[in-house]
Steps between C-alpha positions, in 0.01 A plus 500: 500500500210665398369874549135645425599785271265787467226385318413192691696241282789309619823528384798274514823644646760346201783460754615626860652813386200650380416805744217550678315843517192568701323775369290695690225742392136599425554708219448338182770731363748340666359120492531505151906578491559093642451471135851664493635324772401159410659557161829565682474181664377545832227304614174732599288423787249822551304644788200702507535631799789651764324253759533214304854553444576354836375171477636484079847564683474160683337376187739563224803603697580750234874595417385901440231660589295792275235691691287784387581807729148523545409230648184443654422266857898536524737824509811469290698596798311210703602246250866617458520491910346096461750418197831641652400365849434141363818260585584453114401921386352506149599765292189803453446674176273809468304557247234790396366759262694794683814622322820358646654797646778474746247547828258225386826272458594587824173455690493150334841420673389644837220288487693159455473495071862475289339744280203694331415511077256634361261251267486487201785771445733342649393118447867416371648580804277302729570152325893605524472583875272176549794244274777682732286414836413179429811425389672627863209339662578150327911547551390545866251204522806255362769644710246437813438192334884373470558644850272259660622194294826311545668537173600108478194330573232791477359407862394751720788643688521596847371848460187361339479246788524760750230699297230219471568368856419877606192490302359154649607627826235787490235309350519257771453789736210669316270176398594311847615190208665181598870539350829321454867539401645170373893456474608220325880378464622305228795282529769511298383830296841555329519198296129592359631824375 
């Protein structure tokens, strides 16, 4: 797994529990503090614009997300609305040159973030809030994960049946596609396992 970090070079993600962050901003104020983040462990893949952010999302399916509350081609209350609405919400983190009072922390929840800090005051606190989301974000990603597995043989269970066969359902039905459900039976299944 690799992710382009900031400065164009790419950068090897050392194991699976690595977070990602997407940072998003124009302000090289706040580019430069992936610096920070990178040196707590997080893997960095940066945006330089809010309407770019959309298609990193897809891209880089990031674990956190850090946006500049000025954001330009993209309000920070239209990407909150996108990230909570997605079917897997990623965790929104505000960040800005405003002080942190308790209004600007609160507008930053209305509009979808977890939180506001101020940068670079407050610089500490952002890589702590990022480890504790990506950290949630990763607990829920395995639980999904072991939900959808049987616990014996680590096939896809029923649930995740149901869920695929729902998705090739609909994609039949949008692209007009040839499709197929093969059930096989195999004799004598308890003396294989």
């Amino acid at each position: 797994m690799s992710a382009t970090t900031l400065g164009g070079e790419k950068k090897r993600a050392h194991s699976r529990d690595q977070g990602r962050i997407l940072l998003i901003s124009e302000d090289a104020h706040v580019v430069a503090h992936a610096a920070a983040l990178e040196g707590a462990g997080f893997v960095v893949a940066g945006v330089s614009g809010g309407a770019k952010a959309l298609i990193a999302l897809q891209r880089t399916r990031p674990h956190v997300v850090i946006a500049d509350a000025r954001l330009r081609g993209i309000s920070a209350r239209d990407l909150g609305r996108v990230l909570n609405d997605a079917q897997e919400a990623t965790p929104l983190i505000m960040v800005g040159d405003e002080r942190a009072d308790a209004a600007r922390r609160a507008d930053a929840m209305e509009a979808g973030a977890s939180d506001y800090f101020e940068v670079p005051a407050e610089l500490a606190l952002v890589v702590a809030r990022a480890r504790q989301l990506v950290a949630h974000r990763q607990l829920v990603d395995k639980l999904r994960a072991e939900a959808d597995r049987d616990y014996l043989t680590g096939l896809a269970n029923r649930r995740r049946f149901r869920k695929a066969l729902g998705q090739e359902v609909e994609r039949w039905r949008r692209y007009n596609v040839p499709c197929a459900l093969l059930l096989l039976d195999i004799d004598h299944l308890k003396k294989i396992n």
